[in-house]
Each structure stands twice: as structure tokens, then as C-alpha cells.
C-alpha positions as a Python dict, from the first residue, in 0.01 Angstrom:
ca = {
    (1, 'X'): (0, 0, 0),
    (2, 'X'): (-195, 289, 166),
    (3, 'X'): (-168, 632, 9),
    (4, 'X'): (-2, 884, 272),
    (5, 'X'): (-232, 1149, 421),
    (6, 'X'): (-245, 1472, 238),
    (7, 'X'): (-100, 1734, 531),
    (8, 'X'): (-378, 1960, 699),
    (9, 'X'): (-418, 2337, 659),
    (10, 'X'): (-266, 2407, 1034),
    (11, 'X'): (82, 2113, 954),
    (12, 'X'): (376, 2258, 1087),
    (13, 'X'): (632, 2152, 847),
    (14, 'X'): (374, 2276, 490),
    (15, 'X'): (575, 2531, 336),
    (16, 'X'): (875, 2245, 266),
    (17, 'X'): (628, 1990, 149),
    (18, 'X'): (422, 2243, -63),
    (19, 'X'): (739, 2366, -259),
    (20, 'X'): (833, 2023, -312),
    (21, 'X'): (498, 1869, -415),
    (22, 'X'): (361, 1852, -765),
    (23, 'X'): (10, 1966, -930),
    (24, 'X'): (-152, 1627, -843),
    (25, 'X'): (-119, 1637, -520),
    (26, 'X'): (-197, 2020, -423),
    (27, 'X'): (-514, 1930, -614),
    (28, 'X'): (-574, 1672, -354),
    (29, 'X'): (-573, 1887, -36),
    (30, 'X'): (-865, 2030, 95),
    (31, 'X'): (-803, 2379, 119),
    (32, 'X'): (-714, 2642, -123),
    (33, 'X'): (-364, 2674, -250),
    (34, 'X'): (-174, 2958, -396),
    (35, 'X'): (202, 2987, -467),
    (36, 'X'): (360, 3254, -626),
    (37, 'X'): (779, 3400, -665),
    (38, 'X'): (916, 3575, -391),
    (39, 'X'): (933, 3863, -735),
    (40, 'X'): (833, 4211, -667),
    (41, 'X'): (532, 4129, -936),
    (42, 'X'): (415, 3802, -714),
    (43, 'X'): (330, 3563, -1017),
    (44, 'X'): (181, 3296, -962),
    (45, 'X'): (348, 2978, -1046),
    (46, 'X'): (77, 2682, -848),
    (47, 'X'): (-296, 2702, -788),
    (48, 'X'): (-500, 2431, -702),
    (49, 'X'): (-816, 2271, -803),
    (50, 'X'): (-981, 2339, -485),
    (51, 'X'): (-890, 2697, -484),
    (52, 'X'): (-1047, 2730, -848),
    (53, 'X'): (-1384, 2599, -759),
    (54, 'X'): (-1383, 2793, -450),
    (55, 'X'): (-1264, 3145, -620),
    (56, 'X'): (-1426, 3065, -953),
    (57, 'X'): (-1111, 3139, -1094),
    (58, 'X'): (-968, 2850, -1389),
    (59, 'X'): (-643, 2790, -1373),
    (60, 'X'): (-608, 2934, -1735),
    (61, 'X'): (-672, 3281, -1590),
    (62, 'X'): (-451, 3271, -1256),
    (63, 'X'): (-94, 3160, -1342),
    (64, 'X'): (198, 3364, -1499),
    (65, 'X'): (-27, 3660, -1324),
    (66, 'X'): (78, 3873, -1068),
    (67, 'X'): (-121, 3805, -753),
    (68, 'X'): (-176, 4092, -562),
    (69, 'X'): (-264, 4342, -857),
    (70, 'X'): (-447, 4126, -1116),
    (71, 'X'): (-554, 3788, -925),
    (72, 'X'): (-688, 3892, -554),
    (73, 'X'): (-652, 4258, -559),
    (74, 'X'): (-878, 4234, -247),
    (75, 'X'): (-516, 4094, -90),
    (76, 'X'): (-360, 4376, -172),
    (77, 'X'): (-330, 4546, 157),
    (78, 'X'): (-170, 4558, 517),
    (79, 'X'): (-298, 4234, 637),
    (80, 'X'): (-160, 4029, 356),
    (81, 'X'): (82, 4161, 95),
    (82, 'X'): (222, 4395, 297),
    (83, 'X'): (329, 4092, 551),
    (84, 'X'): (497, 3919, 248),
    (85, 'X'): (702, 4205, 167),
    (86, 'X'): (809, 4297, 533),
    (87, 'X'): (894, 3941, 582),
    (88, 'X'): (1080, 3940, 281),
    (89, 'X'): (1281, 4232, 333),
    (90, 'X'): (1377, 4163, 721),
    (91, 'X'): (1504, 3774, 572),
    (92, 'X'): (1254, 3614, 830),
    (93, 'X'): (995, 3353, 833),
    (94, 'X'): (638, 3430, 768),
    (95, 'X'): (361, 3199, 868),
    (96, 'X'): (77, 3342, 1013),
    (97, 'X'): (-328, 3237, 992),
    (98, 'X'): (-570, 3505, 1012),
    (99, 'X'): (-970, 3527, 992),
    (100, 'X'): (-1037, 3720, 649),
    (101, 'X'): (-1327, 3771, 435),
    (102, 'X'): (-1297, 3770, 50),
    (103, 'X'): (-1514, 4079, -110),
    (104, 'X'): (-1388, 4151, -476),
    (105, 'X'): (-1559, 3891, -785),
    (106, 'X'): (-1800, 3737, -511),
    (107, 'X'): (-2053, 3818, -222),
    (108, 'X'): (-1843, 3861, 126),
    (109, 'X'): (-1695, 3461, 230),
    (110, 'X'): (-1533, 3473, 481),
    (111, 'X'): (-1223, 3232, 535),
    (112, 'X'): (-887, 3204, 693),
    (113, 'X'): (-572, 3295, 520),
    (114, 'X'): (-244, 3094, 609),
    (115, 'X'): (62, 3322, 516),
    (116, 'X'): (394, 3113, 405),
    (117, 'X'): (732, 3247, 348),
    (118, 'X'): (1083, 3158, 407),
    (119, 'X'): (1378, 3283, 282),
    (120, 'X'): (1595, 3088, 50),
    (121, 'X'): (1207, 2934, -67),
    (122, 'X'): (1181, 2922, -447),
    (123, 'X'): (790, 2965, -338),
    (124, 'X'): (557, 3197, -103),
    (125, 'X'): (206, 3066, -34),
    (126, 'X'): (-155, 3178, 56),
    (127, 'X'): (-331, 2899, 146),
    (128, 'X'): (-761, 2934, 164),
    (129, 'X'): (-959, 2773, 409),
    (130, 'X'): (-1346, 2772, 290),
    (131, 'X'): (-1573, 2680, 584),
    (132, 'X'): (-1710, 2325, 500),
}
């Protein structure tokens, strides 16, 4: 029996099959994963292996935290929190990509961000995407 394909970065349908899926098999995929409560705080609740290598950030030291003011503070702006919490409030779906470049614990790396929300979600994501 073949194993299925772990879903790509850009899949249409990720935000269902990333609430739904367990450690294991976010640690498969081959971009960065972050999930956190739709809280005011943002904690968050999954991180993945490739996200940790790529951050240099254990696991140990991201969850129970609150994202955007102890984790990535360098998200903590317009361009990303701010587009959680207006999605939030209006009760709409967020899922945007954008070009970004990570500045705070490393030299400038640029990536692009993919922004997931829905309401009724038990989850919200930021998922990485490290050029190769």
C-alpha cells in the first residue's frame, strides 16, 4: 500500500486537513507549520519539525506561547497579525500568501507566509515556505 502524498504549501483544501492531522504527519510536510487558538493571546498549540530546523526554534520553547508577542514578534504587525484579527472579527475566511522576510533571531531570509483562518476552526495557521 502506497503512503498518500503529504498536501503542498499552495493545496486548496489545507486548513481542513491541517486541523485534522496529527504531529507525525505535519512533521512530514515540507514547509514550515504553525498553528495556534483563534485566543486573543495566539498560543501556539502545533509546530512542526521543519519549522524548528528552519527557525532554530525547539519545540520545547514554541508551544503553550503566545505567537505574535513571544514566538515571532517580527509577525507582529499589519501584514500578518493584524490580518488574523480583522479576519477574525469580520467572521470571514483568511488565506492569503505573501513574500516576507524573517529579521528578528536570524540574518534577513526571506520566505513566503501562507495565512489560514476560518471561522468555526479550532486552529489558525502560518505556514513557512524556506526557499530550497
Amino acid at each position: 500500500m502506497t503512503q498518500p502524498t503529504p498536501p503542498q504549501f499552495d493545496q486548496a483544501d489545507l486548513l481542513d486537513w491541517l486541523c485534522a492531522a496529527d504531529p507525525a504527519s505535519l512533521d512530514d510536510l515540507g514547509f514550515g507549520v504553525i498553528g495556534f487558538g483563534p485566543d486573543t493571546e495566539a498560543v501556539v498549540q502545533r509546530y512542526n519539525r521543519t519549522e524548528s530546523l528552519g527557525s532554530g526554534l525547539p519545540l520545547d520553547q514554541v508551544l503553550g506561547r503566545p505567537l505574535f508577542n513571544e514566538v515571532a514578534q517580527c509577525m507582529n504587525n499589519y501584514l500578518v497579525a493584524q490580518r488574523f484579527d480583522d479576519a477574525q472579527a469580520d467572521g470571514t475566511v483568511l488565506d492569503d500568501q505573501l513574500p516576507y522576510v524573517f529579521t528578528l533571531r536570524m540574518r534577513p531570509t526571506p520566505v513566503v507566509l501562507r495565512l489560514l483562518s476560518a471561522p468555526g476552526r479550532p486552529l489558525r495557521f502560518v505556514l513557512v515556505q524556506r526557499s530550497q
